[in-house]
Structure formats: C-alpha cells, structure tokens
FIMARFI-177520 format. One record per residue: x, y, z of N, C-alpha, C, O in turn; residue in one letter. Coordinates in Angstrom, 2 decimals. Each point is the difference from the previous one (the first is absolute). Layout:
BEGIN
NODE;n_x;n_y;n_z;ca_x;ca_y;ca_z;c_x;c_y;c_z;o_x;o_y;o_z;rest
NODE;X;Y;Z;X;Y;Z;X;Y;Z;X;Y;Z;A .
...
//
This chain:
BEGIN
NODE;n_x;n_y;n_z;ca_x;ca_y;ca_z;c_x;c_y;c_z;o_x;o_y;o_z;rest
NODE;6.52;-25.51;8.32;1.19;-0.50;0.65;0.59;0.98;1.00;0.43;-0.32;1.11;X .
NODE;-0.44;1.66;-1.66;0.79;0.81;1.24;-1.38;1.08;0.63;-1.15;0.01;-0.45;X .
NODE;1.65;0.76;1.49;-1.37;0.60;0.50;-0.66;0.98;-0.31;0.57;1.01;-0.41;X .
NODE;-2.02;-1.09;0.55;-0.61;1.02;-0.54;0.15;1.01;-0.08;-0.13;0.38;1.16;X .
NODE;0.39;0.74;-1.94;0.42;1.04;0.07;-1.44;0.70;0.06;-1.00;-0.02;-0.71;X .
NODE;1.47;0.84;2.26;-1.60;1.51;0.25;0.25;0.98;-0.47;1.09;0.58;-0.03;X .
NODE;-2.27;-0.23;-0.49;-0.57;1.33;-0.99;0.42;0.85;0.95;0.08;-0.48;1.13;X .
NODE;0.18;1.51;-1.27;0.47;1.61;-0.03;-1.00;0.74;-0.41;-0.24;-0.37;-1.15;X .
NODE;-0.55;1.32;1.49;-0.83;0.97;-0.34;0.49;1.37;0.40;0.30;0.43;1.11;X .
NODE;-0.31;0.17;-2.34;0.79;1.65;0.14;-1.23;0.86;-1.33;-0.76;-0.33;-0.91;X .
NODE;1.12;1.20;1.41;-1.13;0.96;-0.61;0.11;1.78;0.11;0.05;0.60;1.08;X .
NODE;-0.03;-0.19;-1.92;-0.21;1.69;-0.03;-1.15;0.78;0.16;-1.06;-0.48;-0.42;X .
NODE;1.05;1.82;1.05;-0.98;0.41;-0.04;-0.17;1.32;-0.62;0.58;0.97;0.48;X .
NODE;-1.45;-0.87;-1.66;-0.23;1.36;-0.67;-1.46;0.43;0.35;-1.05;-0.61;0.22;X .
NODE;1.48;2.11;-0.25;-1.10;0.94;0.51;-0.15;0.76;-1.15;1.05;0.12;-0.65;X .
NODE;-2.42;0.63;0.02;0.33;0.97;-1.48;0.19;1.10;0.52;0.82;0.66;-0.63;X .
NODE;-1.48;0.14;2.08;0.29;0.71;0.09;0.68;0.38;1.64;-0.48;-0.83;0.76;X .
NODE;1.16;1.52;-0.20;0.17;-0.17;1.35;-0.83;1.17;0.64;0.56;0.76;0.79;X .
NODE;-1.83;-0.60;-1.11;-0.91;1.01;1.00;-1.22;-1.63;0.31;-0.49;-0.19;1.12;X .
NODE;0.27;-0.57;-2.09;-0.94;-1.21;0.35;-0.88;0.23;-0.76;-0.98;-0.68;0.29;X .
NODE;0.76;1.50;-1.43;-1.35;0.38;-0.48;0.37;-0.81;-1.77;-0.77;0.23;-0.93;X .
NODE;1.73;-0.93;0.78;-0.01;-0.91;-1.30;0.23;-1.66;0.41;0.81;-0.54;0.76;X .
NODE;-1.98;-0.04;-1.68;0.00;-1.35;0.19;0.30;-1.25;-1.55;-0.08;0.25;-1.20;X .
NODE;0.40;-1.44;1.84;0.24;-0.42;-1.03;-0.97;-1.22;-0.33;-0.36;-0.88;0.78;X .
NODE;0.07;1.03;-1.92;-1.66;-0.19;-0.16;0.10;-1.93;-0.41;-0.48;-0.87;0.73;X .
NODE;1.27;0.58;-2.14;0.67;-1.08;-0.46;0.82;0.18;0.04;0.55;1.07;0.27;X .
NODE;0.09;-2.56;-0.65;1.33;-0.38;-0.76;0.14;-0.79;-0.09;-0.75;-0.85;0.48;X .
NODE;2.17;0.49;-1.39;-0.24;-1.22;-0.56;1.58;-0.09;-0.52;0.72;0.94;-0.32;X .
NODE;-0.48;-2.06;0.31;1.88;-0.55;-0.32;-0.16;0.33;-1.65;-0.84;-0.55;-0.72;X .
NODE;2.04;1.79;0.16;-0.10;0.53;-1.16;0.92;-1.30;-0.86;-0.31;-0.78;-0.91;X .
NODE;1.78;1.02;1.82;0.77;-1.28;-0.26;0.94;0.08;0.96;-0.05;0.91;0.83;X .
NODE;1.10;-1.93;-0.82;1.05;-0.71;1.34;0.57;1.40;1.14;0.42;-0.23;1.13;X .
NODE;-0.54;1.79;-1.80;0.36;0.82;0.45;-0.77;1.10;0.08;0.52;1.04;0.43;X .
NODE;-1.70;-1.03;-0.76;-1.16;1.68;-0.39;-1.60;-0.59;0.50;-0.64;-0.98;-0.37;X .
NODE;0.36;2.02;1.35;-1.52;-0.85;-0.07;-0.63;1.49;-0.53;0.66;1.03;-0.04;X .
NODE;-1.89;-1.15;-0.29;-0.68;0.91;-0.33;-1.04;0.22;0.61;-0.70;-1.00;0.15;X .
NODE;0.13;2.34;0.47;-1.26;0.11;0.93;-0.80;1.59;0.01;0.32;1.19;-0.06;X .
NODE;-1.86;-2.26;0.21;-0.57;1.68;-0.46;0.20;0.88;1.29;0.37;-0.72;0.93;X .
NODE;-0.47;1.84;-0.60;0.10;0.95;1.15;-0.80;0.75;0.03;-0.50;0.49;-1.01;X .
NODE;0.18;-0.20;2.21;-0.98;1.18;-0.09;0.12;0.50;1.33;-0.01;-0.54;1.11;X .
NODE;0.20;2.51;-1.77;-0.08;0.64;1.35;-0.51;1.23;-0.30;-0.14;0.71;-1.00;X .
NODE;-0.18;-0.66;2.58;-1.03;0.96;0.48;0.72;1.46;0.39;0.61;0.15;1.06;X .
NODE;-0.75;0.89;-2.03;0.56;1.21;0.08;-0.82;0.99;0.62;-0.69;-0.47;0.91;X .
NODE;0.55;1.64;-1.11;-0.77;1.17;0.92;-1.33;-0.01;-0.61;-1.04;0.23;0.61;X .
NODE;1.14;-0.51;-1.76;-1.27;-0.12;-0.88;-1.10;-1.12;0.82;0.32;-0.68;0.98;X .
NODE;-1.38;0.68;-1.50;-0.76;-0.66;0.61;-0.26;-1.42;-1.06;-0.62;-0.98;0.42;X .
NODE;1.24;1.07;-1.96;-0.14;-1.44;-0.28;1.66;-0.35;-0.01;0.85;0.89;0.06;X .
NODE;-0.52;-2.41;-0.14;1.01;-0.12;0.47;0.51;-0.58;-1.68;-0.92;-0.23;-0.78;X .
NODE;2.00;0.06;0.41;0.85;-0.23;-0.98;0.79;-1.41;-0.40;0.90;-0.21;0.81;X .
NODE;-0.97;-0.48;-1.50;0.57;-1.53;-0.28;0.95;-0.14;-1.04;-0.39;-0.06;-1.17;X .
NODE;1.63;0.02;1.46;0.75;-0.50;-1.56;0.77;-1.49;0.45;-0.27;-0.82;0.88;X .
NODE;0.90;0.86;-1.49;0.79;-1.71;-0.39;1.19;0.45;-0.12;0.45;1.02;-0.51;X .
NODE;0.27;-2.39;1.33;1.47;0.81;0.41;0.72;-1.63;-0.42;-0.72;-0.98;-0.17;X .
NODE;1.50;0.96;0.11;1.02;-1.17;-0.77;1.44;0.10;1.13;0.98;0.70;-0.23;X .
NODE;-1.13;-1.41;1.24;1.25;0.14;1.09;1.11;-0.94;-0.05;-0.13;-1.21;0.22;X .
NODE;1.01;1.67;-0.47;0.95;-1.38;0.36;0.20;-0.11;1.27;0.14;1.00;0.70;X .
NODE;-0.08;-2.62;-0.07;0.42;-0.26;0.61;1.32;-0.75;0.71;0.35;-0.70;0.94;X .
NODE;0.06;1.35;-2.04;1.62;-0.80;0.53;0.70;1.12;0.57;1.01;0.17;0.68;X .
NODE;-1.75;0.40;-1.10;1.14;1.85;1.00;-0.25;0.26;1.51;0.61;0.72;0.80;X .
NODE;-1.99;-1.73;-0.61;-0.02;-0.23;1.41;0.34;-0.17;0.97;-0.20;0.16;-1.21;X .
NODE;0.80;-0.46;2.92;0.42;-0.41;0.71;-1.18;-1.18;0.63;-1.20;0.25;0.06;X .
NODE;1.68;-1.29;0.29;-1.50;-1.48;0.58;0.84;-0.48;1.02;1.11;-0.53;-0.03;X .
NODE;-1.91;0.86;0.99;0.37;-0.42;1.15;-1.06;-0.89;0.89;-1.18;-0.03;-0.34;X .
NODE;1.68;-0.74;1.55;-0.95;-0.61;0.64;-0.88;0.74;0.33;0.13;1.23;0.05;X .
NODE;-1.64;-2.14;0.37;-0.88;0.84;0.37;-0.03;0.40;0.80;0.39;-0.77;0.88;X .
NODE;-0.88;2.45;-0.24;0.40;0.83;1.42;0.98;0.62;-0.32;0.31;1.02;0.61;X .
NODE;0.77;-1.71;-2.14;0.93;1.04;0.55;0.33;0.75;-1.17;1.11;0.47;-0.23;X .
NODE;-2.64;-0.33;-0.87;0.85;1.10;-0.95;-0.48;1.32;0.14;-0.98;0.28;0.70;X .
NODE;1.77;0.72;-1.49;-0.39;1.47;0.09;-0.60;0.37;-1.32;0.59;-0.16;-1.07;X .
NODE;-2.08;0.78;1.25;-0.93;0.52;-1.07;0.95;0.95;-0.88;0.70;0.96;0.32;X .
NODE;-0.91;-1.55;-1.44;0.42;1.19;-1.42;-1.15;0.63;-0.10;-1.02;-0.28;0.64;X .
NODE;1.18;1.39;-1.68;-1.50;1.19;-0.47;0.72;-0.34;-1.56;1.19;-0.21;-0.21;X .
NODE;-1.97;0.23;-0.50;0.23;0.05;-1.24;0.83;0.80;-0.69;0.73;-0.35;-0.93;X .
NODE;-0.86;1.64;1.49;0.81;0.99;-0.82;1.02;0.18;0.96;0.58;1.07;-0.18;X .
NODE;-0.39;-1.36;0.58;1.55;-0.16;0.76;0.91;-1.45;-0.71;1.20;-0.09;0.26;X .
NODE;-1.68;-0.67;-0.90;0.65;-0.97;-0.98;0.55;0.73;-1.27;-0.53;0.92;-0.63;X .
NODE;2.00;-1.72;0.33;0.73;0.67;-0.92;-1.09;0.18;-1.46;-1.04;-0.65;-0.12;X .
NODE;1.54;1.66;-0.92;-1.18;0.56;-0.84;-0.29;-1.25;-1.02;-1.11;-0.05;-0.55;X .
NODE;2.32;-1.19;0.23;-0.10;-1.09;-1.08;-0.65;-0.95;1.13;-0.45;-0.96;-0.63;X .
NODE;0.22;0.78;1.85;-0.81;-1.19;0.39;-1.43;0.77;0.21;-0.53;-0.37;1.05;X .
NODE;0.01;1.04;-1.54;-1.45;0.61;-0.19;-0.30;0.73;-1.32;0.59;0.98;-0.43;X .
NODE;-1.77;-1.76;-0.21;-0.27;0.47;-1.02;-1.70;0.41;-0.06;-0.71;-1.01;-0.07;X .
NODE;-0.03;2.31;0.09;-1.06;-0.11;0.65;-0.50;0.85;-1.26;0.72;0.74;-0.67;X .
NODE;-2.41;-1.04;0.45;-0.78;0.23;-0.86;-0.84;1.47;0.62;-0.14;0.41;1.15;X .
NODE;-0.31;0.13;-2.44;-0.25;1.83;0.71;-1.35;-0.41;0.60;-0.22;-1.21;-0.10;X .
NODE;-0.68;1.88;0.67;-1.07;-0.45;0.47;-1.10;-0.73;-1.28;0.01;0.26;-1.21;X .
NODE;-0.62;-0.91;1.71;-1.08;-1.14;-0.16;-1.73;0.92;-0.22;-0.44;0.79;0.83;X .
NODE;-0.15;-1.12;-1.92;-1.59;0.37;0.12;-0.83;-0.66;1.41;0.15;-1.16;0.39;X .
NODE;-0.65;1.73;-0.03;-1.04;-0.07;1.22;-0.29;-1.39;0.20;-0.07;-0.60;1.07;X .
NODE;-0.15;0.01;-2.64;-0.78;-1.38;0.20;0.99;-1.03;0.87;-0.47;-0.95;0.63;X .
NODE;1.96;1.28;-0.69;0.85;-0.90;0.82;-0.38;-0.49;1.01;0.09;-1.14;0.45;X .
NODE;-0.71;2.43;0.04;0.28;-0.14;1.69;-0.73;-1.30;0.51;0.21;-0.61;1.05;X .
NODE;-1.14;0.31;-2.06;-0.82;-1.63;0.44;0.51;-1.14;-1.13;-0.69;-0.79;-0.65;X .
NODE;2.13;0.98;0.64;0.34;-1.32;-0.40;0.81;-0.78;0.77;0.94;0.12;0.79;X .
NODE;-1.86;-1.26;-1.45;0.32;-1.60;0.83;0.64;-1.14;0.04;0.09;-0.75;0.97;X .
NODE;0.65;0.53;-2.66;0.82;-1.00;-0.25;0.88;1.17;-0.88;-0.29;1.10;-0.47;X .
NODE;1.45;-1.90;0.50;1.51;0.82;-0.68;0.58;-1.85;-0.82;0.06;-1.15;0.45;X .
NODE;0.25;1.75;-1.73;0.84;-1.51;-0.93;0.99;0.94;-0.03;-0.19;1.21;0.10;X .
NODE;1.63;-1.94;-0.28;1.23;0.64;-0.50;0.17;-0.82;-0.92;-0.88;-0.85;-0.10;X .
NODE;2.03;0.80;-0.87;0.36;-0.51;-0.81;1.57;0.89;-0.46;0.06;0.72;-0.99;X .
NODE;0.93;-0.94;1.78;0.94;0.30;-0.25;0.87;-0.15;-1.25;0.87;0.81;-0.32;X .
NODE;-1.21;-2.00;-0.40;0.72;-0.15;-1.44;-0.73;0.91;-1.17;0.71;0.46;-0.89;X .
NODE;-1.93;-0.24;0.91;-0.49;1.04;-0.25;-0.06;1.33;-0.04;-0.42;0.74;-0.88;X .
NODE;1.04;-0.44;2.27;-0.20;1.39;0.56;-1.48;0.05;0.34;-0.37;1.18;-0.09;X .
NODE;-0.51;-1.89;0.41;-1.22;0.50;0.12;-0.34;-0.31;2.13;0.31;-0.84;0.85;X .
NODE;-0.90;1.79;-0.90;-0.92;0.30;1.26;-1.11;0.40;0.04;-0.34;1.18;-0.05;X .
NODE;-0.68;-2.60;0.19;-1.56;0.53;-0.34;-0.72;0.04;1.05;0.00;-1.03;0.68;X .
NODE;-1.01;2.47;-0.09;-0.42;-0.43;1.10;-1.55;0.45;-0.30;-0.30;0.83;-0.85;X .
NODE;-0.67;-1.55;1.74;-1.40;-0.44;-0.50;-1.40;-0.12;1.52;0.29;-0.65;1.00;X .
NODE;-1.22;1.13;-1.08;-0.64;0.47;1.00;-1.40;-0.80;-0.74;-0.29;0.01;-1.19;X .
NODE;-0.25;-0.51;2.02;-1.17;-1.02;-0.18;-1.28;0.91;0.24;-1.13;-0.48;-0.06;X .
//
C-alpha cells in the first residue's frame, strides 16, 4: 500500500594490521553483535602465524560505501576484541570455520 522502501548499504572496514602484512582468512556471524575470524599474519619470521579473534561489532562506526575509515584491530577498545594466542602451523590451511555461540564453541577445519 505505501512505497517501497530502498535498502541502505553501510559497512565498516577492519584491517588486523596497519603495515598490510595480516589477513583475514574466515568468518563467520558468532551472534547479532560478535563475529568471529581466523587471522593470519605475516611477521619478520618467515612462517606466518594464525589465531581467532572474536570482534564485536557494534563498537564499530558503518558508513556508506566510499565513505568509511579503516579500523586496525588493536586500535579497538580492549572488551570489543577478544583474540586467541597463536595457532599450530596446521591452521594456516584451514578452510571452513562453525561457530556456535550458545555453546561457546568455534570450530575450525581444513580438508
């Protein structure tokens, strides 16, 4: 009966590290406010390092597209990041991530 109402698309952008040498590998919606994602970055060393980080995203700023400004992870306040110590080697080739937030569980799995 009344008019269509148009979608709005807004969006944030996180970086893990601000030199460019950490990437974000998965993720996956933890629940309505936390996603969870594996990371991995590349330090002086020659193998590179993966843990699992639990971000909220409501501490975010989402803006239209073009017009938001990149966060770095550790520049987010210390309760909207919760990050796992480094990861065994075998991470670095994993391929699917399950969450299960009522659980607490975050399972991630390499074929």
């Amino acid at each position: 009966p009344g008019a269509a109402i148009q979608p709005q698309s807004q969006l944030a952008t996180v970086k893990v590290n601000s030199i460019g040498t950490g990437h974000f590998m998965l993720s996956r919606s933890y629940d309505a406010s936390r996603v969870a994602a594996l990371i991995l970055e590349e330090g002086e060393s020659k193998q590179p390092t993966a843990t699992v980080c639990l971000l909220d995203i409501s501490t975010l700023e989402f803006s239209p597209p073009g017009e938001e400004v990149p966060v770095v992870l550790n520049q987010l306040p210390q309760d909207a990041l919760r990050q796992s110590a480094p990861l065994p080697e075998s991470y670095l080739w994993a391929s699917s991530m399950r969450v299960m937030s009522h659980r607490g569980v975050c399972s991630i799995y390499s074929w």
